[in-house]
MDAnalysis code that builds the backbone (N, CA, C; Angstrom):
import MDAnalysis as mda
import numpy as np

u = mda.Universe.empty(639, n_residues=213, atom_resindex=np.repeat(np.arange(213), 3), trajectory=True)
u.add_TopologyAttr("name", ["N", "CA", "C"] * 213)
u.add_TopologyAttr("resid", np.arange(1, 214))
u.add_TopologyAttr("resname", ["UNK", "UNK", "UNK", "UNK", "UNK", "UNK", "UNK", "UNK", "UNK", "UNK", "UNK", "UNK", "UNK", "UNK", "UNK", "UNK", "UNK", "UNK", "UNK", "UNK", "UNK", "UNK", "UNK", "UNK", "UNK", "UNK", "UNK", "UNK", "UNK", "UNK", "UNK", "UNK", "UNK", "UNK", "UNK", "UNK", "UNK", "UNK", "UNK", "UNK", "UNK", "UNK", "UNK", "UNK", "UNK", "UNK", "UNK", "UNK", "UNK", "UNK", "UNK", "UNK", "UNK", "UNK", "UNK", "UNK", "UNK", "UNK", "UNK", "UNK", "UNK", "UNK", "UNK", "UNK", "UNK", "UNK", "UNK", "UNK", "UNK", "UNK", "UNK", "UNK", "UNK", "UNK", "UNK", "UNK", "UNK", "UNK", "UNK", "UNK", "UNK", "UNK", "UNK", "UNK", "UNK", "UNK", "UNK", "UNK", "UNK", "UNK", "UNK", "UNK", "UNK", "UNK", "UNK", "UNK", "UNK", "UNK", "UNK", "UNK", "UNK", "UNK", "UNK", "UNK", "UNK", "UNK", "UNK", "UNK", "UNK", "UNK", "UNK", "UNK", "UNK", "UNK", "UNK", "UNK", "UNK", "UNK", "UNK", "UNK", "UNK", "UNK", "UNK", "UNK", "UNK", "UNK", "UNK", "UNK", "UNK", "UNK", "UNK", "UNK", "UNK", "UNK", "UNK", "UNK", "UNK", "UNK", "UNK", "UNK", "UNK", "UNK", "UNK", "UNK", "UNK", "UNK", "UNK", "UNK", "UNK", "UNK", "UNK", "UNK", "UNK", "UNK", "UNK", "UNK", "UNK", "UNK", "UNK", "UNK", "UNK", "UNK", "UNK", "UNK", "UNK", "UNK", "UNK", "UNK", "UNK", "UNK", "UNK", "UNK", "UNK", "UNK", "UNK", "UNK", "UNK", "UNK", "UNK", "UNK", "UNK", "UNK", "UNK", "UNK", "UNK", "UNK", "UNK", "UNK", "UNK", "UNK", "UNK", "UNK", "UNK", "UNK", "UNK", "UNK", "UNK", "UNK", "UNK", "UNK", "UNK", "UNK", "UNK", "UNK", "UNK", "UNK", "UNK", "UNK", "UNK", "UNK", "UNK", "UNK", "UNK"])
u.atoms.positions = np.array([
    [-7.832, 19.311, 11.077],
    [-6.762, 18.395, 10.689],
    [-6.213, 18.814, 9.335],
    [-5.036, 18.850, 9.182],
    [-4.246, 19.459, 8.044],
    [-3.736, 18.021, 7.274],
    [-3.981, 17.855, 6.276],
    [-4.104, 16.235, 5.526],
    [-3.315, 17.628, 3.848],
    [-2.192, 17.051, 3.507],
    [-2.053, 17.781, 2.286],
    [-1.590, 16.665, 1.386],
    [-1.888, 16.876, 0.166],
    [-1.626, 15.751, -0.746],
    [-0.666, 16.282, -1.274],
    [0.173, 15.342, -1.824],
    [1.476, 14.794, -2.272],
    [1.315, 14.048, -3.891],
    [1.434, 14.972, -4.829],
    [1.819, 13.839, -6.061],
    [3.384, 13.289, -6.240],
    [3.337, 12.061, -6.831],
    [4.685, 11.527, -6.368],
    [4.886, 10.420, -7.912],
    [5.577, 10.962, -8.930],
    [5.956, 10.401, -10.083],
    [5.972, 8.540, -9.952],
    [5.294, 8.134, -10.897],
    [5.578, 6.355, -11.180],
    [6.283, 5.987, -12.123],
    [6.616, 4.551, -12.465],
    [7.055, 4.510, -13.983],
    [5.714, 3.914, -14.640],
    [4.680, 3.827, -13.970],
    [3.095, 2.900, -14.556],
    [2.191, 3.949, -15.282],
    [1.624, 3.288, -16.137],
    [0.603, 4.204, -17.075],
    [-0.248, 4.918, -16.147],
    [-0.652, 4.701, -15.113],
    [-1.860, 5.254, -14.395],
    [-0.902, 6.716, -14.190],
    [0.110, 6.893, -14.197],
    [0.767, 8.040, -13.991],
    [1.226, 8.564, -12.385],
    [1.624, 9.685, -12.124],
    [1.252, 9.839, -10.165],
    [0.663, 9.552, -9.503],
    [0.934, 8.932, -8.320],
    [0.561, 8.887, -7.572],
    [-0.135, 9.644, -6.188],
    [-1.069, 9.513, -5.441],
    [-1.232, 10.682, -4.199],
    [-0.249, 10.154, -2.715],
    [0.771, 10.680, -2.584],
    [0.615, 10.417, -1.246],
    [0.333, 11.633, -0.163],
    [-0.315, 11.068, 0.962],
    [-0.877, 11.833, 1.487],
    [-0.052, 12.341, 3.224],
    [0.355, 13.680, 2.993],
    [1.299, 14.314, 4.732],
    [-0.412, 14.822, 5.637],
    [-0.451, 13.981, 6.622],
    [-1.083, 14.225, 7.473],
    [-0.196, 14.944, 8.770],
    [-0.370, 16.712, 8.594],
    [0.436, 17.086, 9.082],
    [-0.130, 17.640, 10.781],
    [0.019, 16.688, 11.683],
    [-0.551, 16.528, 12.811],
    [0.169, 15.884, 13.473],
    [0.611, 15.381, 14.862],
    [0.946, 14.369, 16.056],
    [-0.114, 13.403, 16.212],
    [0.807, 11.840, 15.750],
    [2.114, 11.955, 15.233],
    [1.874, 11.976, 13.825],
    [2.986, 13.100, 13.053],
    [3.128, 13.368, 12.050],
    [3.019, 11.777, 10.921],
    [2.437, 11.818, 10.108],
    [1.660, 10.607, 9.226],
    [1.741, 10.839, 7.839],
    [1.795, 9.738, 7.058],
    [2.155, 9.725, 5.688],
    [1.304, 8.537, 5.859],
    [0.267, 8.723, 4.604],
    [-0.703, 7.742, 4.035],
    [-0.301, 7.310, 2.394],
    [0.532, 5.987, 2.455],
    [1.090, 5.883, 1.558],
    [2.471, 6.961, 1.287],
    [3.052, 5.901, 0.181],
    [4.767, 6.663, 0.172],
    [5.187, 6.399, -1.186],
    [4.650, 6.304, -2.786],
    [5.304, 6.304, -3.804],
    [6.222, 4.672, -3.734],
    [6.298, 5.140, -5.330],
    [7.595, 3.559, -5.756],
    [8.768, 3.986, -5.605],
    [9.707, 2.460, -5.125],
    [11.374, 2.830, -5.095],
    [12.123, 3.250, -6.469],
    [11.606, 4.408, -6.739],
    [12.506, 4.600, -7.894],
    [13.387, 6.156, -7.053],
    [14.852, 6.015, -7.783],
    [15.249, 7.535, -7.453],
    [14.084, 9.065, -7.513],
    [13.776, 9.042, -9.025],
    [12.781, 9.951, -8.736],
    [11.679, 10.356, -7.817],
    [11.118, 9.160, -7.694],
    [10.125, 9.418, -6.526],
    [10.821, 9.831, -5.205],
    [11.712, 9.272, -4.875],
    [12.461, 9.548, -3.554],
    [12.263, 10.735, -3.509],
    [13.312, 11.374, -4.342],
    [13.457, 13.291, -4.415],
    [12.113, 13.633, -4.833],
    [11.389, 13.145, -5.210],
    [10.276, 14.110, -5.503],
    [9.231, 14.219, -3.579],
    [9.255, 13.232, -2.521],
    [8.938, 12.757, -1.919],
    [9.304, 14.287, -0.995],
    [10.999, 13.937, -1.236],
    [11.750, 14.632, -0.255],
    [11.592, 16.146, -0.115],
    [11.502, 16.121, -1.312],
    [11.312, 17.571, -1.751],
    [9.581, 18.379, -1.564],
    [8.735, 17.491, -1.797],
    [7.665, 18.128, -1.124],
    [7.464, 17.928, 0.202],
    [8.309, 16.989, 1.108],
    [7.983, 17.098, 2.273],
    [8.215, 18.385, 2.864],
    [9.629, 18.781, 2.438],
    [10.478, 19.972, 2.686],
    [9.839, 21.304, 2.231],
    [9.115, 21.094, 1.217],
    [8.414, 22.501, 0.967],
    [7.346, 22.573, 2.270],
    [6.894, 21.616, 2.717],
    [5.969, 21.848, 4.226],
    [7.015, 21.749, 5.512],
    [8.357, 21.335, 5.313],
    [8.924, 21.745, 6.689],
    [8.939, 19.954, 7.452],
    [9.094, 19.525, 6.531],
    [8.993, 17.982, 6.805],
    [10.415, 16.931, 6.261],
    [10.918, 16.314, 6.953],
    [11.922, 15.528, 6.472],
    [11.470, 14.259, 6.905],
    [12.106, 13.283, 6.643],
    [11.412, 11.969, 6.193],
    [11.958, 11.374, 7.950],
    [13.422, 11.743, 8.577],
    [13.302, 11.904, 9.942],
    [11.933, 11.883, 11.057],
    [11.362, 13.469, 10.295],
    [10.110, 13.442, 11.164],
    [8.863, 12.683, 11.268],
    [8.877, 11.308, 10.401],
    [7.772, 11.251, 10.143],
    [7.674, 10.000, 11.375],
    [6.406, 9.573, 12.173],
    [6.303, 8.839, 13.196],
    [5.616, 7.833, 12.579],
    [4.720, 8.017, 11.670],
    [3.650, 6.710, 10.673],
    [3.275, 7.107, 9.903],
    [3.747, 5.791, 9.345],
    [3.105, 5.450, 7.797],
    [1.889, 4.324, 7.701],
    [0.912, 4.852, 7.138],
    [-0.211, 4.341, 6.819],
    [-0.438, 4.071, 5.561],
    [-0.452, 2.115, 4.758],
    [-0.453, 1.988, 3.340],
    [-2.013, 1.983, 3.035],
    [-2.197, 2.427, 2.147],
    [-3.776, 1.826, 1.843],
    [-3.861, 0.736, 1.261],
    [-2.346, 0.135, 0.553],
    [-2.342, -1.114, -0.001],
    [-1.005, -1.351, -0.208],
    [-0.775, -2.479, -0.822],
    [0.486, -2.899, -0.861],
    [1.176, -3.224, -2.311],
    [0.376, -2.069, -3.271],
    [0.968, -2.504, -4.540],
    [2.117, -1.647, -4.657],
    [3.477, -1.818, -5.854],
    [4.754, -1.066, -5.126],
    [4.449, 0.628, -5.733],
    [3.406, 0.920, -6.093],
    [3.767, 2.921, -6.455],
    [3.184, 3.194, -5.303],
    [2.658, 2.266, -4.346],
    [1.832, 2.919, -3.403],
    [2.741, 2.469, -1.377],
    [3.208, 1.688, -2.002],
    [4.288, 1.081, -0.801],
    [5.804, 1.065, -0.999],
    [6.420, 1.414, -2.158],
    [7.885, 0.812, -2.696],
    [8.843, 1.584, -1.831],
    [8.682, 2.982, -0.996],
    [9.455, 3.492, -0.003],
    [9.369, 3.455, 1.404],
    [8.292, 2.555, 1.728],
    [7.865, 2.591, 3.414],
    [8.999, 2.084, 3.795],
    [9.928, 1.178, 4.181],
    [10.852, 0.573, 4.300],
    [12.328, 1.681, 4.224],
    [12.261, 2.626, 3.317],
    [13.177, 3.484, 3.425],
    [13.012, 4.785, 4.409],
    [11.582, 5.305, 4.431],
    [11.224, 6.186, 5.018],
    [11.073, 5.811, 6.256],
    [10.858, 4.563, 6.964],
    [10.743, 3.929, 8.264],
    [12.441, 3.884, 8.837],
    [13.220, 3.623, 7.907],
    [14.570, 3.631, 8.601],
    [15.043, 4.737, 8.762],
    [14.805, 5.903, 7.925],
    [15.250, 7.337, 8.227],
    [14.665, 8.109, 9.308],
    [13.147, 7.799, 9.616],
    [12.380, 8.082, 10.532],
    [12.713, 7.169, 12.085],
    [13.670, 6.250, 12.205],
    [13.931, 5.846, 13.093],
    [12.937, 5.068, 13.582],
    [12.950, 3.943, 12.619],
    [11.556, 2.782, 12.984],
    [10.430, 3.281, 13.052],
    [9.752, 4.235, 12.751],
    [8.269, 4.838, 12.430],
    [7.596, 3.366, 12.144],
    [6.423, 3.431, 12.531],
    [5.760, 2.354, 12.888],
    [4.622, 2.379, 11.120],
    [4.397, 1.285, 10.890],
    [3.928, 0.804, 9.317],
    [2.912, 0.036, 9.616],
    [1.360, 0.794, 9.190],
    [0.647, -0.042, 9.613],
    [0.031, -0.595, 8.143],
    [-0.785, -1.930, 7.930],
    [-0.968, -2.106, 6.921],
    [-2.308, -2.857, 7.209],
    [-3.497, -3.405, 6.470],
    [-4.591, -4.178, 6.715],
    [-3.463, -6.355, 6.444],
    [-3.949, -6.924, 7.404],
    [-3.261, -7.825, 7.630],
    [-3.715, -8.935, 6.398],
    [-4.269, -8.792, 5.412],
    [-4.645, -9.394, 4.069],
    [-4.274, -8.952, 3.026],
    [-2.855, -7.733, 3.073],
    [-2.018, -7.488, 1.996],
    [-0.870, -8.561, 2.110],
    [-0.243, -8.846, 0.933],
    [1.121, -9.541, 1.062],
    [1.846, -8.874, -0.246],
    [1.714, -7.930, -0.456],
    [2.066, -7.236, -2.089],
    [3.944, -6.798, -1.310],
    [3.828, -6.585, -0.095],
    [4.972, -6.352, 0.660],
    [5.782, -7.069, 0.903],
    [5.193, -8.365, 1.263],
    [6.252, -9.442, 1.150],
    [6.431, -10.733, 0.612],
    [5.760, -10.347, -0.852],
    [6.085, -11.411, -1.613],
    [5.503, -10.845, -3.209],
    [5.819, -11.718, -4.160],
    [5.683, -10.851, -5.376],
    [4.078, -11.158, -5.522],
    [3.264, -10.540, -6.583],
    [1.967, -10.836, -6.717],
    [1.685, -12.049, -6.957],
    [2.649, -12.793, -8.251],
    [2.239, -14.009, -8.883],
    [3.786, -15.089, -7.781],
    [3.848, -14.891, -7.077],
    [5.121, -15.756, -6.427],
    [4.467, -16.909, -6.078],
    [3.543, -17.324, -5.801],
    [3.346, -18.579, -5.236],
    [2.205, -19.684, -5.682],
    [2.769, -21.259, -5.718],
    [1.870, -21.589, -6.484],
    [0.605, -21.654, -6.980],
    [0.084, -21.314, -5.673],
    [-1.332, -20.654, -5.771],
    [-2.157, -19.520, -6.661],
    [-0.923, -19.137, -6.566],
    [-1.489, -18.218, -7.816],
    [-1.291, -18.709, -9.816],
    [-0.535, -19.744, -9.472],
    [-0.257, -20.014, -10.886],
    [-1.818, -21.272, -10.752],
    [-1.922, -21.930, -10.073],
    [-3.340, -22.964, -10.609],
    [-4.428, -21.805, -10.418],
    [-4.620, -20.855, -9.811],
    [-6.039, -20.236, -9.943],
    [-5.683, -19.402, -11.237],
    [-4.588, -19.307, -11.950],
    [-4.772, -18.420, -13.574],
    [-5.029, -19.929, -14.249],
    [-4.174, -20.727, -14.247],
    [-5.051, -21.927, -15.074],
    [-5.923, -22.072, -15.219],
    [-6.582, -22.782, -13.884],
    [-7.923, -22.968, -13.994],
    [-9.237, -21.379, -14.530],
    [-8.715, -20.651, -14.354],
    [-9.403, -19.448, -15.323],
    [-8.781, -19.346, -16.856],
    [-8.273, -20.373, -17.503],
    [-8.160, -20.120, -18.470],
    [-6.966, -19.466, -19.353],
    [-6.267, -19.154, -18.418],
    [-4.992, -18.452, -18.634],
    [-3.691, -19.175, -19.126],
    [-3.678, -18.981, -20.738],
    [-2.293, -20.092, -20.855],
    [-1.509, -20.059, -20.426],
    [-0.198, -20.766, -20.066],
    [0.647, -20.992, -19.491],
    [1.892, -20.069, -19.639],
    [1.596, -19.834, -20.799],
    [2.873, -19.510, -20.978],
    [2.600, -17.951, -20.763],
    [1.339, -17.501, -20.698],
    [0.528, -16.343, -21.130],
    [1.307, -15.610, -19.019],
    [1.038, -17.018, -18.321],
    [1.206, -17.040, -16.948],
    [2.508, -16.380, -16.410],
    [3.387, -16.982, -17.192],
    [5.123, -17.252, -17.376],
    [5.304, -15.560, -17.581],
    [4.873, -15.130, -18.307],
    [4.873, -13.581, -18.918],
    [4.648, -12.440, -18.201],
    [3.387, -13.064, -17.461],
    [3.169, -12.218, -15.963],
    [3.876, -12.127, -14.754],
    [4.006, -13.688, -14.688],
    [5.415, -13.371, -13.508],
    [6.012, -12.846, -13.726],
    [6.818, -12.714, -14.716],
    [8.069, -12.187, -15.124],
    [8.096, -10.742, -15.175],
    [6.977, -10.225, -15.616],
    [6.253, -9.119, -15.808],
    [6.547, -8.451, -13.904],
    [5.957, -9.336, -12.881],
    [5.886, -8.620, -11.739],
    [6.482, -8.913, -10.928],
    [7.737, -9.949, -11.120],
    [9.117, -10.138, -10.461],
    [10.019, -8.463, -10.676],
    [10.037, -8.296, -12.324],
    [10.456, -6.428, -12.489],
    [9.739, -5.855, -11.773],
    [8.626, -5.410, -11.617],
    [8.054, -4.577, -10.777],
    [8.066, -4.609, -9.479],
    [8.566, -5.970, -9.007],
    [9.054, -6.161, -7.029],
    [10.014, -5.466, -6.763],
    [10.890, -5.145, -7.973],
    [11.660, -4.166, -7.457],
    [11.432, -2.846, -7.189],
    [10.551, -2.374, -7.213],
    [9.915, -1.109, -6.833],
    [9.822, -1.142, -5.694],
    [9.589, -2.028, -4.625],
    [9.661, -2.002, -3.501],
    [10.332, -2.804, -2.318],
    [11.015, -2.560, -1.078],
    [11.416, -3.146, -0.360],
    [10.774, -3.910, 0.613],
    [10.951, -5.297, 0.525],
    [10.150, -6.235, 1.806],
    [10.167, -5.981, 3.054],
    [9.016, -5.983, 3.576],
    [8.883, -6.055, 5.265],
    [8.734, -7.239, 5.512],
    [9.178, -7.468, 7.042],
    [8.789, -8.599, 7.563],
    [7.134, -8.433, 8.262],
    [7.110, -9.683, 9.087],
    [5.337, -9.237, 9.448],
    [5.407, -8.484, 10.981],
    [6.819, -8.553, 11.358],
    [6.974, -8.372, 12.745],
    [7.243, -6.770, 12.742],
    [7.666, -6.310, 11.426],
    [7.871, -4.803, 11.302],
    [6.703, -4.284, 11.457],
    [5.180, -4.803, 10.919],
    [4.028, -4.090, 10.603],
    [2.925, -4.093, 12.018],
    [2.254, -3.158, 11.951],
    [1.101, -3.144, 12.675],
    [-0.658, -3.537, 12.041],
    [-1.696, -4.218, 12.161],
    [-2.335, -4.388, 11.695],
    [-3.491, -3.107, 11.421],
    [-3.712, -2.810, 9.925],
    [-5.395, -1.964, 10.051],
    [-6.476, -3.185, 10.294],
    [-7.311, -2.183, 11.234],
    [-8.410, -2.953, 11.181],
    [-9.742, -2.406, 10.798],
    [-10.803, -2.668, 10.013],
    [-12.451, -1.891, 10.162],
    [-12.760, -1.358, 10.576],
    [-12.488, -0.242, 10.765],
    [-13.718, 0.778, 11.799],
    [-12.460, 1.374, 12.858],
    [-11.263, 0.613, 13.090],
    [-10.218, 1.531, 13.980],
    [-10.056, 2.588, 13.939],
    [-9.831, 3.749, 14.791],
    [-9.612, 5.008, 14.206],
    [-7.678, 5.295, 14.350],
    [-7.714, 5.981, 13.579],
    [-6.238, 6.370, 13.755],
    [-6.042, 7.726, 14.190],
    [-5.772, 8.031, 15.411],
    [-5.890, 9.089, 16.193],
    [-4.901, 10.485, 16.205],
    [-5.210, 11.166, 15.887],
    [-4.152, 12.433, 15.877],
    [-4.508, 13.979, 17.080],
    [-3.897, 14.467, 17.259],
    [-4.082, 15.826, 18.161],
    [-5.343, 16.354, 17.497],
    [-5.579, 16.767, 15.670],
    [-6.450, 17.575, 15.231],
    [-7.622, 16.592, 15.334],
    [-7.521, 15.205, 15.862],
    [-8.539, 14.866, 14.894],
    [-8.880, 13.308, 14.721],
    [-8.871, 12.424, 13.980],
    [-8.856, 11.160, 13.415],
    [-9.684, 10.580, 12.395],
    [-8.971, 9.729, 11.672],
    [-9.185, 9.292, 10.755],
    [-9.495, 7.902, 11.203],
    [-10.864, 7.245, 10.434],
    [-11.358, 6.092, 10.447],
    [-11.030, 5.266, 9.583],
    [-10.636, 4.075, 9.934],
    [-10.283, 3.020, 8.684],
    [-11.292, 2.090, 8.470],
    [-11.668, 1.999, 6.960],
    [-12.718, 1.572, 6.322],
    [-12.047, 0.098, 5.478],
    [-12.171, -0.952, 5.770],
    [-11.828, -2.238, 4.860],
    [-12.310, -1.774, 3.375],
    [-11.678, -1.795, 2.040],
    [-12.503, -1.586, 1.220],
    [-12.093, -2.427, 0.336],
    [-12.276, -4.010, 0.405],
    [-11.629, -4.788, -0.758],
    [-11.576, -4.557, -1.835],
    [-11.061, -5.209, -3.113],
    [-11.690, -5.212, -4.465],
    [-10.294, -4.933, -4.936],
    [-9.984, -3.721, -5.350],
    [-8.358, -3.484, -5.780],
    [-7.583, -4.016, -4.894],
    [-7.597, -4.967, -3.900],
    [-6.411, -6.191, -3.251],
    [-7.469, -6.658, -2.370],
    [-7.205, -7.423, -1.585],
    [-7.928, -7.760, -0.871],
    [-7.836, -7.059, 0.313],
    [-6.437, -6.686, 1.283],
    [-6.772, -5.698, 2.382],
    [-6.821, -4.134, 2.300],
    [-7.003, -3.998, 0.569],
    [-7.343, -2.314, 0.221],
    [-8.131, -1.493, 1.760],
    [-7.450, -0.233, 2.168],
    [-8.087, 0.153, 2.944],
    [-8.224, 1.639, 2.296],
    [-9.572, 2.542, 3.179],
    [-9.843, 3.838, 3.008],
    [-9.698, 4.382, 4.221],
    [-9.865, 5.735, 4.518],
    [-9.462, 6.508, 5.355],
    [-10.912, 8.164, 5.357],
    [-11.449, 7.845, 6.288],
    [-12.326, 9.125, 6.127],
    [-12.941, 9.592, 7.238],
    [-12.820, 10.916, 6.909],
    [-12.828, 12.111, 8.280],
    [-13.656, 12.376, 8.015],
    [-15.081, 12.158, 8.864],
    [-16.834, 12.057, 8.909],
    [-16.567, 14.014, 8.951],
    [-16.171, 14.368, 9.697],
    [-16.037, 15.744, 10.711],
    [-16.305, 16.784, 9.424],
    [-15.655, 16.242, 8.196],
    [-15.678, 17.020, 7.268],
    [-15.506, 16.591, 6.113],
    [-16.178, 14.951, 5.721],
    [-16.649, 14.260, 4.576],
    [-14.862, 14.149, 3.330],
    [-14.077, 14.244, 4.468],
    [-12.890, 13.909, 3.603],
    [-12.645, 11.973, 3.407],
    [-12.489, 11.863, 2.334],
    [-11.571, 10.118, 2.027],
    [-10.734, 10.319, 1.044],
    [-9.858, 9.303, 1.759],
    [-8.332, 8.889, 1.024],
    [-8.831, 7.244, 1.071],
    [-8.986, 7.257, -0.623],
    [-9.296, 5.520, -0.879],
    [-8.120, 5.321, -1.446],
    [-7.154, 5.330, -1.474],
    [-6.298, 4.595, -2.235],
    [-6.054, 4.152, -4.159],
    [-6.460, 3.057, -4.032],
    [-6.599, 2.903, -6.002],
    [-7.963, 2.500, -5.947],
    [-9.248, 2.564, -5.077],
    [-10.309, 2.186, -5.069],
    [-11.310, 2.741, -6.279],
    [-10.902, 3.899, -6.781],
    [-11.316, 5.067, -7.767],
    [-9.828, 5.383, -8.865],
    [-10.395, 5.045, -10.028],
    [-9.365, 5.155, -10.966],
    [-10.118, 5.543, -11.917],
    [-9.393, 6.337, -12.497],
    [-9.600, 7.772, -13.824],
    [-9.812, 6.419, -14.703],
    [-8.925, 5.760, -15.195],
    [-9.039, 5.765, -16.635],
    [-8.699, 3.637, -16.933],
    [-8.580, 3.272, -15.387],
    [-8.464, 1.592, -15.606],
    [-9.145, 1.313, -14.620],
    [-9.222, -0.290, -15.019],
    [-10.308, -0.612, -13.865],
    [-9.642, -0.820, -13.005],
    [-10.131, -0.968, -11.622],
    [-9.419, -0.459, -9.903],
    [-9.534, -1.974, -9.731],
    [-9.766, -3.101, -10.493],
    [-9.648, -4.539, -10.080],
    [-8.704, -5.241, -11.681],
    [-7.049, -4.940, -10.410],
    [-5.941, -5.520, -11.974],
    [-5.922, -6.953, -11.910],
    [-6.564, -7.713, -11.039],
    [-5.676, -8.927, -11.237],
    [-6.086, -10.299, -9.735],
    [-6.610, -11.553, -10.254],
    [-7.367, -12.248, -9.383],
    [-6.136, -11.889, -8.384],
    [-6.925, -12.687, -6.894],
    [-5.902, -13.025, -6.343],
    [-6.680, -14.664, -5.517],
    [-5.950, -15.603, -5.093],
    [-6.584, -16.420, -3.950],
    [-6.343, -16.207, -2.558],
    [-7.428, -15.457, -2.287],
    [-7.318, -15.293, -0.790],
    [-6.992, -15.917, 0.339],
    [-8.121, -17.111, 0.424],
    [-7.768, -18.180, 1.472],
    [-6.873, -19.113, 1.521],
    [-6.693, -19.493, 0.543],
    [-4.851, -20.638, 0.549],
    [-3.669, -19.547, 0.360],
    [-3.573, -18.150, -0.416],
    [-2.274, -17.480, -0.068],
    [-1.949, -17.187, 1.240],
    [-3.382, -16.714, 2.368],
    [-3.492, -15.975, 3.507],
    [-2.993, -17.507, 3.990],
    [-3.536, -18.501, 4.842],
    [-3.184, -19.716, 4.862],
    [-1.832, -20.228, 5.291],
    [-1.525, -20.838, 3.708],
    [-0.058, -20.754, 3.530],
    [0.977, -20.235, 4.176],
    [0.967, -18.999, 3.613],
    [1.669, -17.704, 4.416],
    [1.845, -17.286, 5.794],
    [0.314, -17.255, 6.143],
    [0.178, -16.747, 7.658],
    [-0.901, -17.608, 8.220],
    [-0.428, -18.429, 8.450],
    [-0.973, -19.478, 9.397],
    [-2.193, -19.063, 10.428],
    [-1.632, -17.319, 10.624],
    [-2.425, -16.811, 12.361],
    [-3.750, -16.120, 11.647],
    [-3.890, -15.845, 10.085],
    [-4.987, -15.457, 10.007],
    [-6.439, -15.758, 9.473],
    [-7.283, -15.668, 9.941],
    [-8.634, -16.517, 9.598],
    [-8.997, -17.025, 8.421],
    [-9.300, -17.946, 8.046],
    [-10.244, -18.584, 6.821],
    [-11.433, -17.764, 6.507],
    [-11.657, -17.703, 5.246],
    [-12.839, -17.249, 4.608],
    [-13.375, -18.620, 3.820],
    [-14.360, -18.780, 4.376],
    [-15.369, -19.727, 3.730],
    [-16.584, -19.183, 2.594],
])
């Protein structure tokens, strides 16, 4: 299986990003960079050094849904002619902002978080929603634990790996001890930015998916 990595410019301190051309049937992109112009062309342009246009691509696979790591699926899915977007069904970084809902403003309270300290953050990651374009839920396909994602060379297993979001997923090819974790492993910050409430956002939101007790 031919898996080639992709660095892909951010505007965030952590710096580039990996995205990853799984160059196999059907042709696959694990993760896709932020909506900024640069990233686009930088995207485009290494696809093309492998003989790849954003046309060809059949799926995209997020490992998460924060926007340097999702902010072009939505563009690359329409050029690709609806390429299918699969995501773990306990992200919402896609369709809605991090701090958007009230739920998230009483669980920073009640941790202590002044208010206004709160106010700062939203505001903070309302700018950064623009990095990426919303899906609906009817666009996406679900990851699940242990599914494999199947290719001609090969397949890749999907591993739940919470902690940096809650439906953070990994990706690893036993055959030959390869993984693509996503932000699960970080150089130089910690890989857990920011609470979230799981069971009343999931809830709320999506009615169809299970409670955690």
């Amino acid at each position: 299986m031919k898996i080639i990595p992709l660095s892909i410019p951010t505007p965030f301190y952590v710096g580039d990003v990996n995205v990853y051309l799984v160059k196999e049937d059907p042709l696959t992109l694990i993760d896709v960079g932020p909506k900024t112009p640069q990233a686009a062309a930088a995207l485009r342009e290494k696809l093309a050094q492998n003989g790849v246009q954003f046309s060809d691509v059949r799926r995209i696979v997020l490992t998460h849904a924060h926007e340097d790591h999702c902010g072009l699926a939505k563009q690359v899915r329409d050029e690709a002619k609806n390429a299918e977007v699969l995501i773990h069904e306990w992200e919402t970084g896609h369709l809605f902002g991090r701090l958007a809902h009230e739920e998230h403003r009483q669980l920073m309270l009640r941790s202590g978080v002044p208010e206004n300290v709160f106010e700062e953050m939203k505001s903070l990651y309302e700018d950064i929603s623009l990095l990426t374009d919303s899906l609906d839920v009817g666009d996406l396909k679900p990851l699940h634990d242990d599914m494999e994602l199947e290719f001609d060379g090969g397949s890749l297993r999907v591993l739940h790996t919470p902690g940096h979001t809650p439906g953070s997923c990994s990706f690893v090819r036993e055959a030959d001890r390869t993984l693509i974790c996503g932000d699960c492993v970080l150089k130089r910050i910690t890989p857990n930015p920011i609470l979230a409430p799981i069971r009343s956002t999931r809830q709320n939101a999506f009615p169809h998916w299970p409670s955690i007790s």
